[in-house]
N, C-alpha and C positions, 0 to 999 in steps of 0.2 A: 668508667668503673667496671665496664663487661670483661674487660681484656683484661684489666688484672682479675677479674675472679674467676678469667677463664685459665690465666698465667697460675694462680695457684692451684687449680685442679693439673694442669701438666706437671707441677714442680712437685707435685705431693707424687705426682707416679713415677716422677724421676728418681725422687728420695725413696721411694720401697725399691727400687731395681739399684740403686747405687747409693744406699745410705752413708755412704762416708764422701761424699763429694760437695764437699764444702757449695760450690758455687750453688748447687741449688736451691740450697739452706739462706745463700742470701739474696737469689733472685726473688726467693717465695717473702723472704723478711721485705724485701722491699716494698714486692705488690701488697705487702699485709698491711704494710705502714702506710702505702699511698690510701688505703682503704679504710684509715682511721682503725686499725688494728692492731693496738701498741703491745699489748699483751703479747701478742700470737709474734710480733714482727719480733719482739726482745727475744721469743725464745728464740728463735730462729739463731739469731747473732749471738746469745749466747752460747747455742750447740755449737757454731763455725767454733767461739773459743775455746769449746773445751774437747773438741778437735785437733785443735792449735796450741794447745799448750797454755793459752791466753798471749798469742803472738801475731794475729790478724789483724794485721791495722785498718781494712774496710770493714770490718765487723766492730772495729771501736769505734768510729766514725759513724757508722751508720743507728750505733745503740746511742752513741751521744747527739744522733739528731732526735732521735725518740727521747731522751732524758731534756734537751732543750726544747722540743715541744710541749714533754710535760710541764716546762717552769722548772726543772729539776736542773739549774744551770751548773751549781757546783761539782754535780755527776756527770754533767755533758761535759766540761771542762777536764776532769780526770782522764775520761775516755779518751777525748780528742790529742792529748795530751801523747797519751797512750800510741795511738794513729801515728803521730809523726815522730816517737820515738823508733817504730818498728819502721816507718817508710818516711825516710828524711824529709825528701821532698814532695812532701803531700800540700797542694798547695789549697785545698777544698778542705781539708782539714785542720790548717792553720785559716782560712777562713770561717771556717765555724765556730773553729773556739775564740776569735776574735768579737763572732755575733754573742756568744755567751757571756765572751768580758763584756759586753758593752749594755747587756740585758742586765748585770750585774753591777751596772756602771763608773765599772772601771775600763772608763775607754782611752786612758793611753796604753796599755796592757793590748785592748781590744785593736786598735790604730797600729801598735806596732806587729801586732799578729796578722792585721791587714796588710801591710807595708813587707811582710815575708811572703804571704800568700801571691799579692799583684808581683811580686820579684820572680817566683819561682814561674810564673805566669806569662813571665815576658812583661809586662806594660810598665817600663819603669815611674812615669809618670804619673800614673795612678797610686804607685808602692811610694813613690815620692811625695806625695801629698800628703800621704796616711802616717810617714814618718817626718814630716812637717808638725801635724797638730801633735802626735804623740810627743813631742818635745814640746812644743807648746806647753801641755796639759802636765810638764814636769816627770818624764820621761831622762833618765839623763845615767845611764851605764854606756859610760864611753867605748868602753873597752868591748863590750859586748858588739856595738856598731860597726867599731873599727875591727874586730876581729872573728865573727860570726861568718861564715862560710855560704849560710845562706842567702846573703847579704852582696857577696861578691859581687854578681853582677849590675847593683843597680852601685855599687862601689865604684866600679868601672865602664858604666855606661858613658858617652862620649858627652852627653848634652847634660845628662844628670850627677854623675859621678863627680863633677867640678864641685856644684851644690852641694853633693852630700857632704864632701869635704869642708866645705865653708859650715857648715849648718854643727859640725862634729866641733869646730874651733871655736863656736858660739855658746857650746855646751860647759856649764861652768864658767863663764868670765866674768 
């Protein structure tokens, strides 16, 4: 707990010498947050966005980790949302909003948002599992599967890519 409140006495002198430098704004949000300081840590992420136009996808990501700790998951959902609209392959933020669908409990939502995250990630097998139960759990935009970009590689993995195909032919019969 020392190091971040020693991190935000550096970040606070960083921000009077260079207030428009986004990064400090969310270095200091971060220690604020690790510090049980959701108030201080939001504004922080707020000021990145309105810096940004509202186009920083680590500053939406990291307010919708604050908004899912609050229980606030519909708002962590929005942000997250947000996150991988501006940084496609965010794959820690298709992770998160996958924890929020699932706190929401809608966990084929949450499974296939997992199943994008472990893809962008590399581990197809993990992304493969998670897009197993989300069918299971009545998941079933074929076209989305078959034609979602972020998806390609566990499409075309050697070992997995068979599967997914078998699993896509499954869908609807």
């Amino acid at each position: 707990l020392k190091e971040f409140e020693q991190a935000i006495i550096y970040f606070d002198k960083a921000i009077q010498i260079d207030p428009s430098n986004i990064e400090n704004y969310n270095a200091r949000g971060i220690a604020y947050s690790k510090l049980g300081k959701d108030k201080k840590a939001m504004n922080d992420f707020n000021k990145i966005l309105q810096y940004t136009n509202d186009t920083d996808p680590y500053a939406f990501n990291n307010r919708g980790l604050i908004y899912s700790n609050l229980g606030e998951h519909q708002k962590a959902i929005r942000d997250f949302t947000r996150a991988v609209f501006y940084k496609k392959y965010f794959s820690q933020a298709f992770g998160n909003r996958g924890n929020s669908f699932n706190a929401l409990g809608e966990v084929d939502k949450a499974n296939l948002d997992w199943c994008v995250s472990n893809t962008i990630a590399g581990w197809p097998r993990v992304a493969f599992e998670h897009l197993q139960k989300a069918i299971e759990l009545g998941y079933n935009d074929k076209e989305f599967l078959e034609t979602e970009e972020l998806l390609a590689p566990l499409r075309q993995d050697s070992e997995y890519g068979p599967k997914f195909q078998k699993l896509l032919q499954e869908i609807n019969e």
